[in-house]
Residue frames relative to the residue before (quaternion, step in Angstrom):
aa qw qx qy qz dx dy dz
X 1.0000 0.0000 0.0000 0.0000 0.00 0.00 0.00
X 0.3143 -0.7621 0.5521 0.1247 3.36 -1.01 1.14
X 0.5938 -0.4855 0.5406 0.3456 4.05 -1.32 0.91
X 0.0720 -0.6424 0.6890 0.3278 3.57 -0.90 -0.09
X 0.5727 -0.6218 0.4271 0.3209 3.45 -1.26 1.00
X 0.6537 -0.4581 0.5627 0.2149 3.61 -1.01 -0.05
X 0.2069 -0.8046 0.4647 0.3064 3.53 -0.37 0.79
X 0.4113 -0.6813 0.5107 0.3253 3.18 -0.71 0.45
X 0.2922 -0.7386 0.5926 0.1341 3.53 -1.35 0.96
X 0.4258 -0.5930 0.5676 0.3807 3.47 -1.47 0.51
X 0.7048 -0.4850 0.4833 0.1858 2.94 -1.92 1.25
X 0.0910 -0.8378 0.5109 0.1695 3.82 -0.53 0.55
X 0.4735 -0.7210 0.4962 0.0989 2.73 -1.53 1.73
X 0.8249 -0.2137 0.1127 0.5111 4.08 -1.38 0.64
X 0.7780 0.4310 -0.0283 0.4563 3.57 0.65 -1.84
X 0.3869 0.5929 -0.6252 0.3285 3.92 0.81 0.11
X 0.3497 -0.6664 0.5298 0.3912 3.33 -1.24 -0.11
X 0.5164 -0.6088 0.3561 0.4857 3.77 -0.70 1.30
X 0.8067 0.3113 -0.2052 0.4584 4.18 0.87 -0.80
X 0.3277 -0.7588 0.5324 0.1827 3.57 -0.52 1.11
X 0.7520 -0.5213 0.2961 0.2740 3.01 -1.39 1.20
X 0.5654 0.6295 -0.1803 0.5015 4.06 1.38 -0.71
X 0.8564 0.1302 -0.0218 0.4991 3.39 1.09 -0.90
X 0.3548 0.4811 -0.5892 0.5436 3.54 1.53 1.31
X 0.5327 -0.6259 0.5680 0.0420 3.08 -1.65 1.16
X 0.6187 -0.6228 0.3713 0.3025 2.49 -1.12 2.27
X 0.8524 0.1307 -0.2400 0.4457 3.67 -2.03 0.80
X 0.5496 0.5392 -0.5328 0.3510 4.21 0.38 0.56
X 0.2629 -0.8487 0.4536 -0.0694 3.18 -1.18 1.08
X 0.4451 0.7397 -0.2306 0.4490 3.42 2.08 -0.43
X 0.5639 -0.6272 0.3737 0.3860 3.37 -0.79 0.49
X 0.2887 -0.7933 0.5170 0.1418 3.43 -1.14 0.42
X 0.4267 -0.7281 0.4021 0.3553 3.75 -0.25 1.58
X 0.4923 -0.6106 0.5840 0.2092 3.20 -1.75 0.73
X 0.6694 -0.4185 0.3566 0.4996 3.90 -1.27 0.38
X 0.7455 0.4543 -0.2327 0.4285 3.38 0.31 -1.64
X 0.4614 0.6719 -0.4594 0.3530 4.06 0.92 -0.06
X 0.5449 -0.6781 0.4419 0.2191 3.27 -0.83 1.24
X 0.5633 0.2247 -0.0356 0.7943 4.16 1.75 -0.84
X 0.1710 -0.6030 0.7774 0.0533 2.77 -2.02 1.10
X 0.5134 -0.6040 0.5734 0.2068 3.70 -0.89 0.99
X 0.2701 0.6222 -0.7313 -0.0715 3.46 -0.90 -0.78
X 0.3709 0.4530 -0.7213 0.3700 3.67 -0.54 0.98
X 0.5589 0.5128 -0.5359 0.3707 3.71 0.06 -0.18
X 0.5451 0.6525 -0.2880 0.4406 3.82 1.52 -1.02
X 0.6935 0.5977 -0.0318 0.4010 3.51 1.12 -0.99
X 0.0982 0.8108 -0.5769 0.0093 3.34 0.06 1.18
X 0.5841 0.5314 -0.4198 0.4474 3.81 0.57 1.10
X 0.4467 -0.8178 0.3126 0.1844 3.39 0.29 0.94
X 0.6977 0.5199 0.0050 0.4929 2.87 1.31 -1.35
X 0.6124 0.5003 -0.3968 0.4660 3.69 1.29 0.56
X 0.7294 -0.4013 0.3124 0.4576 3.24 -1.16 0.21
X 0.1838 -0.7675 0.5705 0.2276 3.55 -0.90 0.63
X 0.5220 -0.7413 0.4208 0.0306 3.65 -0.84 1.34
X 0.0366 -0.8308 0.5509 0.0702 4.18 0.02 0.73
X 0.3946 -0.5822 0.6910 0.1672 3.72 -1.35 0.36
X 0.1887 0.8022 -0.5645 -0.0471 3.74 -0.07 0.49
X 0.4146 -0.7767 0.3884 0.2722 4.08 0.06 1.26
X 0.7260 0.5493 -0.2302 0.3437 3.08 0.83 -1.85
X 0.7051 0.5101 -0.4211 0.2555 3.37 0.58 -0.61
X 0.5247 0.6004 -0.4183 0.4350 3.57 1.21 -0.65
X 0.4621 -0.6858 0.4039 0.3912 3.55 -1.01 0.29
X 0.6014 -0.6408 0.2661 0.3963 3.15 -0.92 1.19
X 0.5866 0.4707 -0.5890 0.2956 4.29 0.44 -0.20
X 0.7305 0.5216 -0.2507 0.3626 3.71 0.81 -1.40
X 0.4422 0.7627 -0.4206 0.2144 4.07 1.86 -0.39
X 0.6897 0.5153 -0.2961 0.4137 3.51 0.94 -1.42
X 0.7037 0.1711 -0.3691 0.5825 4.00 0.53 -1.00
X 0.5924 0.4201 -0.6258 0.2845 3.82 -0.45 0.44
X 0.5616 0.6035 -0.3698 0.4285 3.23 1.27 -1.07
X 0.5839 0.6708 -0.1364 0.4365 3.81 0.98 -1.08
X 0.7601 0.3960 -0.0299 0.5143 3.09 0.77 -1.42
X 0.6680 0.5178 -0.2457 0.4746 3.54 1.18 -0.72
X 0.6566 0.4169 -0.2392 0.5813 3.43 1.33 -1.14
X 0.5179 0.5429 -0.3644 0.5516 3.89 0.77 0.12
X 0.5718 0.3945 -0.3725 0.6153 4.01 0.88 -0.67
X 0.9350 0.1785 -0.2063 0.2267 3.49 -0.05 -0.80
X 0.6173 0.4959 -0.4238 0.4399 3.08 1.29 0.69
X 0.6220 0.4516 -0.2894 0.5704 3.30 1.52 -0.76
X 0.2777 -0.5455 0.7633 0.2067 3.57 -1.99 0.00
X 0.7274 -0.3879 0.5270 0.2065 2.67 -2.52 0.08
X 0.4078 -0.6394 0.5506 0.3489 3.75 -0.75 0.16
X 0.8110 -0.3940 0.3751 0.2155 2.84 -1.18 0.50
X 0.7332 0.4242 0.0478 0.5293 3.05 0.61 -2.42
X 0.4650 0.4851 -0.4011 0.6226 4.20 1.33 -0.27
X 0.8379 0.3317 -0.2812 0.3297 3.84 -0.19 -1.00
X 0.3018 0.6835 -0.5464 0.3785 3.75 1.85 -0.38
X 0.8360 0.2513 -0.1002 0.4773 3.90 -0.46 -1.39
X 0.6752 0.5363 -0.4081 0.3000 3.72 0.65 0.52
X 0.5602 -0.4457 0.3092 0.6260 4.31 -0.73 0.48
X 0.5328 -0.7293 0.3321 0.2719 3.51 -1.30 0.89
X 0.5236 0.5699 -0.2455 0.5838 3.49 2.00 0.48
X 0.5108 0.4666 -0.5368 0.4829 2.68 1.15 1.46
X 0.1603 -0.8315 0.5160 0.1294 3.44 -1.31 0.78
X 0.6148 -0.4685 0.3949 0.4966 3.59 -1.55 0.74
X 0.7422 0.3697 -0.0961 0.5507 4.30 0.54 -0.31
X 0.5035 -0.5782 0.6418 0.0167 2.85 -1.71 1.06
X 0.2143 -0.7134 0.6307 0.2175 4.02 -0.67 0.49
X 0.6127 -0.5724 0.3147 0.4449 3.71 -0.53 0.66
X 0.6240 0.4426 -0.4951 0.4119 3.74 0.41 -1.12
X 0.6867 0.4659 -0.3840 0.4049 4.08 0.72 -0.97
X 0.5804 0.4324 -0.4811 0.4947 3.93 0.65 -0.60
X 0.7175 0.4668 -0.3886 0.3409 3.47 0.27 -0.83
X 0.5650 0.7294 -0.1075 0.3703 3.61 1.38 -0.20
X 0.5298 0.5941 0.0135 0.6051 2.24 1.27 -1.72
X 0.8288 0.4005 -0.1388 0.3652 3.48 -0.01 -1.67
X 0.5735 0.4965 -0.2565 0.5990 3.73 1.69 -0.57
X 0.6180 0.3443 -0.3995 0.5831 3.58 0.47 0.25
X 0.4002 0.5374 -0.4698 0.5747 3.79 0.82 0.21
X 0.5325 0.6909 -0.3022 0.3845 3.12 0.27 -1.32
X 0.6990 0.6259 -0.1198 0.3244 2.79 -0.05 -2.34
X 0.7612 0.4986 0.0547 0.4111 3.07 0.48 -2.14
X 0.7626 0.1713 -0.3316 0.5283 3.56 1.09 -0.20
X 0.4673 0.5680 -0.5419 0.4066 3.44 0.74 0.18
X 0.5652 0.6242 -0.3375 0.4207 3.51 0.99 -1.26
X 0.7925 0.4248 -0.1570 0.4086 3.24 0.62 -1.34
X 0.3742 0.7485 -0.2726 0.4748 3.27 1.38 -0.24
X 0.7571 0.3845 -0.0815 0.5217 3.32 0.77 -1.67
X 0.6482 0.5012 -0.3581 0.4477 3.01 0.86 -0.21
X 0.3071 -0.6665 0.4666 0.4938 3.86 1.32 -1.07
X 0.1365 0.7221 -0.5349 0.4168 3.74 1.08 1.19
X 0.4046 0.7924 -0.4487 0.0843 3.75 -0.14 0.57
X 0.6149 0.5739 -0.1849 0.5082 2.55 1.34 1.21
X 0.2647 -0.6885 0.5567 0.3821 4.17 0.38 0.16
X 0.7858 0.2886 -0.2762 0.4722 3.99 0.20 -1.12
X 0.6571 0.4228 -0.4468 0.4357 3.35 0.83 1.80
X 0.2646 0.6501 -0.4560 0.5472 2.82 2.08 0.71
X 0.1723 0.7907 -0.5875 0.0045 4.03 -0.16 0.97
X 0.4222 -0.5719 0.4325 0.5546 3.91 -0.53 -0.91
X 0.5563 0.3985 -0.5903 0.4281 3.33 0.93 0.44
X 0.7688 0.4432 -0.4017 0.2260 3.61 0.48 0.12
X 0.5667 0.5207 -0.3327 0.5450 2.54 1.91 0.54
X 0.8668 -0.1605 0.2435 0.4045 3.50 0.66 0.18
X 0.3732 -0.6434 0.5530 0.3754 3.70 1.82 -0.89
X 0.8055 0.1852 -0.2354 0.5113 4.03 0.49 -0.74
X 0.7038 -0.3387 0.4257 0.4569 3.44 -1.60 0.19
X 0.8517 0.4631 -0.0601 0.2378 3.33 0.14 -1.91
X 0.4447 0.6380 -0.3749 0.5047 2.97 1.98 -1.29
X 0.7033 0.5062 -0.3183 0.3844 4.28 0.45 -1.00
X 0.6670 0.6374 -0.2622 0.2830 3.43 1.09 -1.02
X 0.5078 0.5343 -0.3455 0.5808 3.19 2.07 -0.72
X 0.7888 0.4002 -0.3218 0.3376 3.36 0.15 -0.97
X 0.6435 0.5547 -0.3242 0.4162 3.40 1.53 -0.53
X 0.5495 0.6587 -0.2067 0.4705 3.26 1.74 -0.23
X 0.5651 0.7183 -0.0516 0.4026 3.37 1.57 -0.71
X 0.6393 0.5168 -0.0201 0.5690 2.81 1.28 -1.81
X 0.7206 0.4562 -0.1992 0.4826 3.43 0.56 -1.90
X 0.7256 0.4247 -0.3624 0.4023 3.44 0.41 -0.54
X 0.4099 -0.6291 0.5433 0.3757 3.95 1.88 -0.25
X 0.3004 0.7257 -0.4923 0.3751 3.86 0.87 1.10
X 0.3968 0.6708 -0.3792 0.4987 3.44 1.58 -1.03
X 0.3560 -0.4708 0.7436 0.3141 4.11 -1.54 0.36
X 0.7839 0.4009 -0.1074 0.4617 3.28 -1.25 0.61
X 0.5907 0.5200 -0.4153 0.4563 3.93 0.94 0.25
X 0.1615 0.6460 -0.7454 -0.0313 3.77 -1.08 0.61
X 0.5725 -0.5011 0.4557 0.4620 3.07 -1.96 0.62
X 0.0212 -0.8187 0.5668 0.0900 3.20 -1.42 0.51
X 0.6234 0.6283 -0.2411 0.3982 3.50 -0.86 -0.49
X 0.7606 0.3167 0.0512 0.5644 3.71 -0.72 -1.37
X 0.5072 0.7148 -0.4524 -0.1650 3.26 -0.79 0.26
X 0.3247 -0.8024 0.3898 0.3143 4.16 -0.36 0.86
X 0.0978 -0.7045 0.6861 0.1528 3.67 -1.75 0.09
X 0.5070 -0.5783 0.5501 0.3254 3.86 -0.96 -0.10
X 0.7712 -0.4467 0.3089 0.3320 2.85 -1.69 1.98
Protein backbone atom coordinates (compact mmCIF):
# COMPACT_ATOMS: atom_id res chain seq x y z
CA UNK A 1 0.00 0.00 0.00
CA UNK A 2 1.16 3.31 -1.14
CA UNK A 3 0.97 6.92 1.29
CA UNK A 4 -1.05 9.24 -0.73
CA UNK A 5 1.13 12.35 -0.99
CA UNK A 6 -0.22 15.52 0.50
CA UNK A 7 -1.45 18.12 -1.72
CA UNK A 8 0.76 20.52 -2.16
CA UNK A 9 -0.40 24.19 -1.53
CA UNK A 10 0.50 27.42 -3.33
CA UNK A 11 3.00 29.50 -1.51
CA UNK A 12 1.24 32.77 -0.36
CA UNK A 13 1.89 35.93 -1.91
CA UNK A 14 1.77 39.71 0.24
CA UNK A 15 -2.26 39.73 -0.33
CA UNK A 16 -3.34 36.03 0.72
CA UNK A 17 -5.49 36.40 3.53
CA UNK A 18 -3.37 35.22 6.78
CA UNK A 19 -7.10 33.11 7.47
CA UNK A 20 -8.51 30.96 4.71
CA UNK A 21 -11.92 31.16 3.85
CA UNK A 22 -12.53 27.21 5.56
CA UNK A 23 -11.28 28.24 8.85
CA UNK A 24 -13.11 31.81 9.55
CA UNK A 25 -15.91 31.22 11.87
CA UNK A 26 -19.27 30.66 10.86
CA UNK A 27 -21.26 34.43 11.12
CA UNK A 28 -17.73 36.83 11.23
CA UNK A 29 -17.63 39.73 9.16
CA UNK A 30 -14.33 41.82 10.16
CA UNK A 31 -11.56 42.14 8.06
CA UNK A 32 -9.08 39.49 7.75
CA UNK A 33 -5.12 40.42 8.01
CA UNK A 34 -3.18 40.03 4.87
CA UNK A 35 0.37 37.94 4.74
CA UNK A 36 2.36 41.11 4.29
CA UNK A 37 0.44 42.66 7.64
CA UNK A 38 2.72 43.62 10.24
CA UNK A 39 -0.28 41.64 13.10
CA UNK A 40 -2.20 38.68 12.39
CA UNK A 41 -5.72 38.78 14.15
CA UNK A 42 -7.00 35.41 14.79
CA UNK A 43 -10.44 36.30 16.24
CA UNK A 44 -11.86 35.81 12.85
CA UNK A 45 -10.76 31.85 13.90
CA UNK A 46 -13.16 32.17 16.85
CA UNK A 47 -16.64 31.54 16.90
CA UNK A 48 -17.11 32.42 20.77
CA UNK A 49 -17.02 35.89 21.41
CA UNK A 50 -16.29 35.79 24.76
CA UNK A 51 -12.64 34.30 24.64
CA UNK A 52 -9.54 35.80 24.68
CA UNK A 53 -8.78 37.46 21.45
CA UNK A 54 -5.22 36.32 20.11
CA UNK A 55 -2.62 38.88 17.96
CA UNK A 56 0.31 37.84 15.48
CA UNK A 57 2.79 40.58 16.22
CA UNK A 58 5.74 40.17 13.15
CA UNK A 59 8.06 42.84 14.20
CA UNK A 60 8.96 41.53 17.30
CA UNK A 61 10.65 38.32 16.09
CA UNK A 62 14.00 39.16 14.76
CA UNK A 63 13.85 40.27 11.46
CA UNK A 64 16.28 37.09 9.84
CA UNK A 65 13.94 34.18 11.40
CA UNK A 66 10.33 36.67 10.40
CA UNK A 67 9.74 35.33 6.78
CA UNK A 68 10.03 31.26 7.60
CA UNK A 69 8.14 31.80 10.93
CA UNK A 70 5.87 34.03 9.19
CA UNK A 71 5.55 30.93 6.56
CA UNK A 72 5.48 28.39 8.95
CA UNK A 73 2.87 30.03 11.18
CA UNK A 74 0.43 30.69 8.28
CA UNK A 75 0.89 26.88 7.29
CA UNK A 76 -0.28 25.89 11.15
CA UNK A 77 -3.26 27.80 10.61
CA UNK A 78 -4.41 27.13 7.48
CA UNK A 79 -3.26 23.62 7.06
CA UNK A 80 -4.21 20.43 9.43
CA UNK A 81 -2.82 17.20 10.49
CA UNK A 82 -3.54 14.08 8.40
CA UNK A 83 -5.59 11.95 9.38
CA UNK A 84 -3.11 8.91 9.16
CA UNK A 85 -0.41 11.31 11.70
CA UNK A 86 -3.28 11.42 14.46
CA UNK A 87 -4.10 7.34 13.96
CA UNK A 88 -0.90 6.51 16.50
CA UNK A 89 -1.25 9.73 18.50
CA UNK A 90 -3.02 10.49 22.45
CA UNK A 91 -6.67 10.69 21.26
CA UNK A 92 -6.71 14.57 22.43
CA UNK A 93 -5.05 15.48 19.77
CA UNK A 94 -6.51 17.48 16.94
CA UNK A 95 -5.97 17.93 13.02
CA UNK A 96 -5.99 22.07 14.32
CA UNK A 97 -4.83 24.35 16.69
CA UNK A 98 -7.62 26.78 18.48
CA UNK A 99 -6.24 30.30 18.11
CA UNK A 100 -5.35 31.07 21.86
CA UNK A 101 -2.92 27.63 21.21
CA UNK A 102 -1.50 28.86 17.64
CA UNK A 103 -0.96 32.02 19.23
CA UNK A 104 1.09 30.07 21.88
CA UNK A 105 2.49 27.96 20.11
CA UNK A 106 3.75 30.72 17.71
CA UNK A 107 5.33 32.89 20.86
CA UNK A 108 7.59 30.22 21.82
CA UNK A 109 8.84 30.48 18.16
CA UNK A 110 9.48 33.68 19.12
CA UNK A 111 11.33 32.51 22.03
CA UNK A 112 13.38 30.23 19.82
CA UNK A 113 14.57 32.76 17.35
CA UNK A 114 15.66 35.32 19.52
CA UNK A 115 17.51 32.49 21.37
CA UNK A 116 18.94 31.57 18.24
CA UNK A 117 19.77 34.91 17.34
CA UNK A 118 22.12 35.08 20.32
CA UNK A 119 23.65 32.47 19.45
CA UNK A 120 24.39 33.74 15.50
CA UNK A 121 21.64 30.97 14.36
CA UNK A 122 19.94 32.90 11.56
CA UNK A 123 18.64 30.48 10.08
CA UNK A 124 16.18 27.17 10.79
CA UNK A 125 18.42 24.90 8.13
CA UNK A 126 21.10 25.56 10.86
CA UNK A 127 19.20 24.09 13.50
CA UNK A 128 21.43 20.61 13.17
CA UNK A 129 22.13 18.02 16.21
CA UNK A 130 25.43 19.10 16.09
CA UNK A 131 24.17 22.37 17.07
CA UNK A 132 22.39 21.05 19.41
CA UNK A 133 24.54 18.88 21.24
CA UNK A 134 25.15 15.82 18.39
CA UNK A 135 22.01 13.93 20.29
CA UNK A 136 18.26 14.31 19.82
CA UNK A 137 17.80 14.75 23.61
CA UNK A 138 21.05 16.55 24.40
CA UNK A 139 18.63 19.66 22.42
CA UNK A 140 15.49 18.86 24.29
CA UNK A 141 17.13 20.20 27.52
CA UNK A 142 18.22 23.15 25.99
CA UNK A 143 15.02 23.38 24.02
CA UNK A 144 13.30 23.10 27.29
CA UNK A 145 15.16 26.00 28.86
CA UNK A 146 14.47 28.53 26.42
CA UNK A 147 10.65 27.57 26.10
CA UNK A 148 10.15 27.83 29.56
CA UNK A 149 12.04 31.76 29.14
CA UNK A 150 15.06 30.18 31.44
CA UNK A 151 17.55 31.67 28.81
CA UNK A 152 19.01 35.38 30.68
CA UNK A 153 17.54 37.74 28.46
CA UNK A 154 14.04 35.99 27.45
CA UNK A 155 10.66 38.07 27.37
CA UNK A 156 7.40 36.81 26.16
CA UNK A 157 7.26 38.06 22.86
CA UNK A 158 5.59 37.93 19.63
CA UNK A 159 1.82 36.57 19.98
CA UNK A 160 0.13 38.60 22.07
CA UNK A 161 -3.71 38.04 23.81
CA UNK A 162 -6.33 40.59 25.59
CA UNK A 163 -10.12 39.89 26.58
CA UNK A 164 -13.18 39.98 24.23
Amino acid sequence: MTATPAPVRALPGPDTPVISAHRIAGGYTGPIARYAAPAWPLIPMNANPGVTHSTIHWPTLPATFREEMRLAAWTMINGELPAVFLRERHPTWRSRQAPKALSQTIGTWCRLAVWLTNRGITTLSDCTAQFFGGLPDAGLGILSLWADGGDAGLAPLGPTTSAG
